[in-house]
C-alpha positions in Angstrom: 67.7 31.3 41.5 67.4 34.9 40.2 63.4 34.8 41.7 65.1 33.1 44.9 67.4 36.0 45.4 64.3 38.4 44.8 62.6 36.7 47.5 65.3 36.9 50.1 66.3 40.5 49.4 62.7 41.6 50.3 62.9 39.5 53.3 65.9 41.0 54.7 64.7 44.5 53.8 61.6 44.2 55.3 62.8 42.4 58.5 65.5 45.3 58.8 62.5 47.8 58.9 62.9 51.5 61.3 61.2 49.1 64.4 64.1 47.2 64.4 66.9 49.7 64.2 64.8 51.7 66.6 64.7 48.5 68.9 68.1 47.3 68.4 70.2 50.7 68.4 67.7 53.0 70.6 67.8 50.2 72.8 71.2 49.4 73.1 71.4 53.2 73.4 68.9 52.7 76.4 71.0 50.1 78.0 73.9 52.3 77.5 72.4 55.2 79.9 70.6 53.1 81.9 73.8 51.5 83.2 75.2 55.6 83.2 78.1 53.9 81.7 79.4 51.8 84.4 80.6 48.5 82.8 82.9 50.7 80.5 84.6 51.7 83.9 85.4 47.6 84.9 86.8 46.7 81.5 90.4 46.3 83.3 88.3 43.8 85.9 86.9 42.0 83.0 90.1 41.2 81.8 91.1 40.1 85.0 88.1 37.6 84.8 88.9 36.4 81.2 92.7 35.4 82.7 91.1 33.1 85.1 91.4 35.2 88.4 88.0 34.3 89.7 87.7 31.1 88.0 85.5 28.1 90.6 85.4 24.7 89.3 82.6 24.2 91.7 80.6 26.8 90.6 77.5 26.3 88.2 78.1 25.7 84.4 79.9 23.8 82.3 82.7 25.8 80.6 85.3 28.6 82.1 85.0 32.4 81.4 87.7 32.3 78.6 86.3 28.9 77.1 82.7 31.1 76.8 84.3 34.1 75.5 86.5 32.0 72.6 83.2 30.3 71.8 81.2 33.4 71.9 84.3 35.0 69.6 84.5 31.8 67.1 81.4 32.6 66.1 81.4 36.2 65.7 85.1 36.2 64.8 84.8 34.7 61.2 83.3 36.1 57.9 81.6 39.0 59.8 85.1 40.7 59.6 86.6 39.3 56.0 83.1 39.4 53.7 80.9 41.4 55.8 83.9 44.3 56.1 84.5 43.8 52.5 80.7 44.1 51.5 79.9 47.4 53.4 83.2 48.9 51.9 82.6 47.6 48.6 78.7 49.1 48.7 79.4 52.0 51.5 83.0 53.2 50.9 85.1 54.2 54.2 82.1 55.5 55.6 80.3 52.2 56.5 83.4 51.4 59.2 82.6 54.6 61.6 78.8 53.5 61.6 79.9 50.0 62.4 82.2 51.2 65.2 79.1 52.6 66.1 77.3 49.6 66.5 80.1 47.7 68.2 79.9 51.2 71.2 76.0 50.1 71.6 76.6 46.6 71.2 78.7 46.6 74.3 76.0 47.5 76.2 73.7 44.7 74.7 76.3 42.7 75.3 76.6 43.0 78.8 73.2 43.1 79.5 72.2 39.9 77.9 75.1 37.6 78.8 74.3 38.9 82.4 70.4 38.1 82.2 72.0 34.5 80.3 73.4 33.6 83.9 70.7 35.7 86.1 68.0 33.0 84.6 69.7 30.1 83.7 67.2 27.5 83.2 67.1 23.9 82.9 66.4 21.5 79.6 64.7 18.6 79.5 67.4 16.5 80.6 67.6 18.5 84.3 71.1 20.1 82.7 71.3 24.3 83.4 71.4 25.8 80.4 71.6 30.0 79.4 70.5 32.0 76.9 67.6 34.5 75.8 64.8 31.7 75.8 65.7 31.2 79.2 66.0 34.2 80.5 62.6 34.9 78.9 60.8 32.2 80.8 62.9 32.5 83.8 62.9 36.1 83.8 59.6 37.4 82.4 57.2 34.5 83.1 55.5 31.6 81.0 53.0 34.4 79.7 56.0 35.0 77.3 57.0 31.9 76.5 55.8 32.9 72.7 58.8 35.1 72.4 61.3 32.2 73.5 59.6 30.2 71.2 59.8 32.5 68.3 64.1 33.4 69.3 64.3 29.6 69.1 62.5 29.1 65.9 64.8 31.3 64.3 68.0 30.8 66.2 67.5 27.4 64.6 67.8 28.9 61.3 70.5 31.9 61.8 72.7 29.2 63.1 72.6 27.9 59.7 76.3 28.3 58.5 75.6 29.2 55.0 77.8 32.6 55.0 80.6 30.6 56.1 80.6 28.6 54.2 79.7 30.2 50.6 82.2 32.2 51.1 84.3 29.8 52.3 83.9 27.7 49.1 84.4 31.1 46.8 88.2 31.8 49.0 89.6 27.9 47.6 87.6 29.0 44.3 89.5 32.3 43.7 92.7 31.7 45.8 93.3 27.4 45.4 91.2 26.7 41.6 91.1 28.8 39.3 95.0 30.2 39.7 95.7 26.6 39.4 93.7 26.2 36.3 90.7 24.1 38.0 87.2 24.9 36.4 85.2 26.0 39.5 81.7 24.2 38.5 78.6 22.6 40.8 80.8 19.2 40.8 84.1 21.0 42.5 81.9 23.4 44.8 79.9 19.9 45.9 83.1 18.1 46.5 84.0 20.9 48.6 80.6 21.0 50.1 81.4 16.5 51.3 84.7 17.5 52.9 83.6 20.4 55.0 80.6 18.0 56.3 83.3 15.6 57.3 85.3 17.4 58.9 82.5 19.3 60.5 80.3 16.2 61.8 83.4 14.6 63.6 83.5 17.8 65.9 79.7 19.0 66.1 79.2 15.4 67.4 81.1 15.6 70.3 79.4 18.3 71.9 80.0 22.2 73.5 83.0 20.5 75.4 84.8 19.6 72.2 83.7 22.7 70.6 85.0 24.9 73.6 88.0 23.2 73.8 88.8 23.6 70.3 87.8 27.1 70.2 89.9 28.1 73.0 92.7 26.7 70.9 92.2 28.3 67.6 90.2 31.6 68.6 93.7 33.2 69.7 95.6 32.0 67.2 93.7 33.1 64.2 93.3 36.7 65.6 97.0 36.8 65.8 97.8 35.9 62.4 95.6 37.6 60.7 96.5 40.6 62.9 100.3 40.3 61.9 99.6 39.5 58.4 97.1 43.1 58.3 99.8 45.0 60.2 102.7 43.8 57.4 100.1 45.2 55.1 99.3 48.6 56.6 102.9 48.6 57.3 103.7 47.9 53.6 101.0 51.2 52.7 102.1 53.2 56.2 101.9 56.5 54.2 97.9 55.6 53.3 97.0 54.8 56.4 96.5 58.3 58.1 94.3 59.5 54.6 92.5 56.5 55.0 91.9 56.2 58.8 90.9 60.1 58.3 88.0 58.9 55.9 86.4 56.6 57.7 85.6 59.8 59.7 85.0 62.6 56.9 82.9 59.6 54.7 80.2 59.0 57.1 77.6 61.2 54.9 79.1 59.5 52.0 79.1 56.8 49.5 80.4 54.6 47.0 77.6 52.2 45.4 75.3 52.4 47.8 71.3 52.3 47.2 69.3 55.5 48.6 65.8 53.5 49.1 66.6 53.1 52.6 64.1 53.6 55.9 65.6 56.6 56.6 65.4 57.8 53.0 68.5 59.5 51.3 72.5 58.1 51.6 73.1 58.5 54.8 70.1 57.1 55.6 71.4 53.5 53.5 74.5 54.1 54.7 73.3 54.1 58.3 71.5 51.3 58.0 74.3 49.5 55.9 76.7 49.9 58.9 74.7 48.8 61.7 73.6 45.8 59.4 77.1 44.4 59.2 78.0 45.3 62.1 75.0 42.9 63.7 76.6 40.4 61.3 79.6 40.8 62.5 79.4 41.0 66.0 75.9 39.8 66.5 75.3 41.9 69.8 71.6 42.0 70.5 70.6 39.3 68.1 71.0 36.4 71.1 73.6 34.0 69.7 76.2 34.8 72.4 74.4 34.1 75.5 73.9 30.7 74.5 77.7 30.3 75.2 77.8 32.9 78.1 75.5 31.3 79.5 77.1 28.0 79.7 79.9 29.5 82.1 80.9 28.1 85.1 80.2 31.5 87.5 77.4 32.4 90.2 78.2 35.8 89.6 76.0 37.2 86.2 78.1 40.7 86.1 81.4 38.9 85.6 79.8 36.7 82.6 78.6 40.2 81.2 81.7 42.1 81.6 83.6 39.3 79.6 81.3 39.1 77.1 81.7 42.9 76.7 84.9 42.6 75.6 83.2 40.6 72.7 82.5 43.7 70.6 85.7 45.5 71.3 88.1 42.1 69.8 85.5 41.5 66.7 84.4 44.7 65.5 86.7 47.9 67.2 89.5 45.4 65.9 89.7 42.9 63.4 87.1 44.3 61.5 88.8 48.2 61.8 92.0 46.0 60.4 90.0 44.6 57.6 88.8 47.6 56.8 92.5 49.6 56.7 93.8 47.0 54.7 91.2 46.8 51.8 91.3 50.9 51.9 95.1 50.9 51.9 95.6 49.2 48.9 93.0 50.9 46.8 91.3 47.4 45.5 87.7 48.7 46.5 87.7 51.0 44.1 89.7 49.3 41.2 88.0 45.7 41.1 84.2 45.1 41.1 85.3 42.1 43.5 82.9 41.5 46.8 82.8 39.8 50.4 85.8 37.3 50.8 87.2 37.8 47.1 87.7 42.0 47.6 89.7 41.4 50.9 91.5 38.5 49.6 92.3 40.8 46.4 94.1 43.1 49.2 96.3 40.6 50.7 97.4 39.6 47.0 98.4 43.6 45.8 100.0 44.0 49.4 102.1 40.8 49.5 102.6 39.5 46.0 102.5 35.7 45.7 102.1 34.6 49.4 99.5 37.2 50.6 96.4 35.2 49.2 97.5 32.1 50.2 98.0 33.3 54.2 94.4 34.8 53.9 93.4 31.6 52.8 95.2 30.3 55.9 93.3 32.8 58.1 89.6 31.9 55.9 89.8 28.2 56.9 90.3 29.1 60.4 87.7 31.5 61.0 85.8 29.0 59.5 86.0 26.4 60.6 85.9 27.6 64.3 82.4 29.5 63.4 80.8 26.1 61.9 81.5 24.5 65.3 79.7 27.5 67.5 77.0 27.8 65.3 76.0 24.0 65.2 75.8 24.3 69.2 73.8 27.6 69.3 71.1 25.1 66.7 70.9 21.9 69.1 70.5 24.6 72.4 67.4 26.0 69.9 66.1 22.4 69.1 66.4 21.5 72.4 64.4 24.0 74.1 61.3 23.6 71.6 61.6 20.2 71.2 63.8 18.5 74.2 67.4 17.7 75.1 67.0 14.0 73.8 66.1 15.3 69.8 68.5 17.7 69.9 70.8 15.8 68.0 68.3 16.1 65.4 69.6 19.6 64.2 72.9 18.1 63.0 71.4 17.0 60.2 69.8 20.2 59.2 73.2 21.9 60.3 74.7 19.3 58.0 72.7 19.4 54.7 72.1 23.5 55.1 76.0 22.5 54.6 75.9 21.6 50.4 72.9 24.1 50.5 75.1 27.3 51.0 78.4 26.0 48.9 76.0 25.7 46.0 74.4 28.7 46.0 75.2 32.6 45.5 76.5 35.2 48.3 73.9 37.6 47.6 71.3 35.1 48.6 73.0 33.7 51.6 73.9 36.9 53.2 70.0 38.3 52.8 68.7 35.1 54.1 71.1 35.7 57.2 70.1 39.2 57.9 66.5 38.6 57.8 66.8 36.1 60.4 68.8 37.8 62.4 66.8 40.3 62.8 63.8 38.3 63.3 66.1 37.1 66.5 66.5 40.4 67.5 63.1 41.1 68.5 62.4 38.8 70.9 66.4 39.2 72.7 66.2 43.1 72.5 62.4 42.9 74.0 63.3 40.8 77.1 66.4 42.3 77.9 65.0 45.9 77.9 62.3 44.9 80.2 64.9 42.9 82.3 67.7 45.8 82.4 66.4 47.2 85.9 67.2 43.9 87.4 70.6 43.7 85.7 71.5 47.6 87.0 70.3 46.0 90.4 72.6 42.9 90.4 75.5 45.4 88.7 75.4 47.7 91.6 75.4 44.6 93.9 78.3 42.7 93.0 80.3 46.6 92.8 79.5 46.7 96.5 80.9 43.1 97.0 84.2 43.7 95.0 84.6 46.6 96.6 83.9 45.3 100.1 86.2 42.2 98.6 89.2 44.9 98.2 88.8 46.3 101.5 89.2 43.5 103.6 92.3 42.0 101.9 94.0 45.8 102.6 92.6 45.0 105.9 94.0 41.3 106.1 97.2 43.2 104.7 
């Protein structure tokens, strides 16, 4: 296990190389400029799509704009912002949240930009059904000559949907908050049993396809970002005299760190610390690494901008939020620097100091949500993979590897999980970040279009007026 861990640390530190950071924040950076800003300036019209305003049953796809967003957030929204929060503080200090704020800025960008390439080139499996997503817009987009990078996002989207970080850390949350207080002996029998009754619960959904998922996630997206954000306000509110000092350095810590290794490829602690940021904050919101298109591009719209504006607001709800919440309440309470706890078990060591008796138990609460929902996102982002290497009709196929990667990951350590993940990811963020820069003057072309036609829209009902 110890060689294993070896193995996948030099993975994820070699995929996670300067090319990538240069390709996956210079252009997000890129995007940003390029677009001179402009989708920042429609975020009240996004939210205006998200409600439903311009919803059209007859319109291509098969899910609504909110159903894509919720299943594009129950994904992102999960242990991104609990143990991926908790790691870069534990590692980075307060410093590591400004630099993933930082990546969530840029990731908006990405965001938009993909999800509206996702609809721009939807293409079609093998079963005739329109489906989105960056191996589509690849073909569609940049021609069959670079089908190998569809082919290589697919290869590994198969295995970065893998829900091992869920679900190790998952299994550790009923460990430390359900087990041990209760005077279980956590061993490889109790974290198997574990392992059975998520793949259950899990198969019963994942079989019933993106409309079961969608409808599920819809329900249980905006419920589990509002307890947990009531539970993390009670907290900040219990510690409101922190919370200034605190919030304060996450600023003045950004050249700074807590246990944080200096062989990093910029060289030096800022450099790690950097690089530690931006790594979560891929993990956590995933912008530019191609997961989300798969479910933006699913949307029932004709028009791509409105499917990239709502997918903007992706970002903003996962990292600029929840994760900033996270953060405040593991800094608040001080556990990051008096317990050598990581990932779930730091955060969930905040809840207990804040809210004595009752706090771990409503994390817990909040754990099996985010979950739960991710596990049912991620299975569908595998089968849309599988699909487009292999066809529609052995898609099914990739439950089973969804299901066994299941035990896999409740039987194994965090450390090894969470570098397996990151190496992947980035290994999916080649091929997305290469085909939507090439793509972005077509999506500043279709932006500037449909501007002109909401504009032209607003006129003529003043004029009907």
């Amino acid at each position: 296990m110890t060689i294993l861990n070896q193995i996948l640390k030099q993975f994820s530190d070699l995929a996670w190389g300067l090319p990538l950071l240069i390709l996956l924040i210079g252009g997000g950076l890129y995007l940003l400029i390029r677009s001179q800003f402009l989708p920042f300036r429609y975020l009240g019209h996004a939210i205006s799509v998200l409600r439903g305003k311009y919803d059209d049953p007859n319109d291509p796809g098969q899910i609504s704009h909110f159903q894509a967003l919720t299943t594009a957030l129950s994904s992102t929204i999960g242990m991104g912002n609990i143990a991926g929060v908790a790691l870069a503080i534990s590692v980075g200090g307060p410093g590591a949240m400004f630099w993933m704020w930082i990546s969530a800025i840029v990731g908006m960008a990405t965001k938009f930009f993909t999800s509206t390439l996702a609809i721009m080139y939807r293409g079609k499996d093998s079963h005739g059904e329109v489906q989105g997503g960056p191996m589509y817009f690849i073909i569609e987009g940049l021609g069959k000559n670079w089908k190998f990078l569809a082919v290589m996002f697919s290869v590994f989207g198969m295995l970065g949907a893998l829900p091992v970080v869920n679900v190790n850390q998952l299994k550790q949350a009923i460990n430390d908050i359900i087990l041990i207080p209760n005077g279980v002996e956590v061993s490889f029998t109790t974290n198997l049993i574990i392992a059975i009754v998520l793949v259950v619960f899990t198969s019963i959904v994942i079989l019933g396809g993106l409309k079961r998922i969608s409808s599920l996630a819809a329900k249980m997206v905006p419920t589990m970002v509002i307890l947990y954000f009531a539970l993390v306000l009670i907290i900040l509110g219990i510690n409101f005299e922190e919370v200034p000092k605190y919030f304060v350095m996450i600023f003045t810590d950004v050249f700074e760190a807590n246990h944080i290794n200096e062989d990093s490829v910029f060289g030096g602690v800022l450099g790690a610390l950097v690089l530690l940021g931006i790594k979560r904050g891929a993990f956590s919101n995933e912008a530019g690494i191609g997961t989300s298109p798969m479910a933006h591009g699913a949307a029932k719209t004709d028009e791509p901008v409105r499917e990239g504006l709502v997918a903007m607001l992706g970002p903003v709800i996962d990292t600029l939020i929840v994760c900033t919440l996270t953060a405040l309440a593991i800094l608040v309470t001080g556990v990051w620097q008096t317990t050598s706890n990581n990932g779930v078990s730091l955060t969930a060591s905040a809840f207990q100091d804040a809210i004595p008796g009752v706090g771990q138990y409503l994390l817990m609460v909040c754990i099996f949500i985010f979950s739960i929902s991710s596990l049912f996102s991620y299975a569908y982002y595998g089968t849309k993979c599988m699909s487009f290497l292999i066809g529609a009709d052995k898609k099914h196929y990739y439950n089973y590897l969804y299901i066994s990667s299941i035990v896999i990951a409740a039987t194994t350590k965090f450390e090894a999980m969470i570098n397996f993940i990151d190496g992947v990811f980035a290994l999916m963020a080649i091929p997305t970040m290469t085909a939507t820069i090439i793509l972005a003057p077509k999506v500043i072309k279709e932006l500037k279009g449909y501007i002109k036609r909401l504009k032209l829209n607003k006129h003529e009902i003043k004029e009907g007026s």
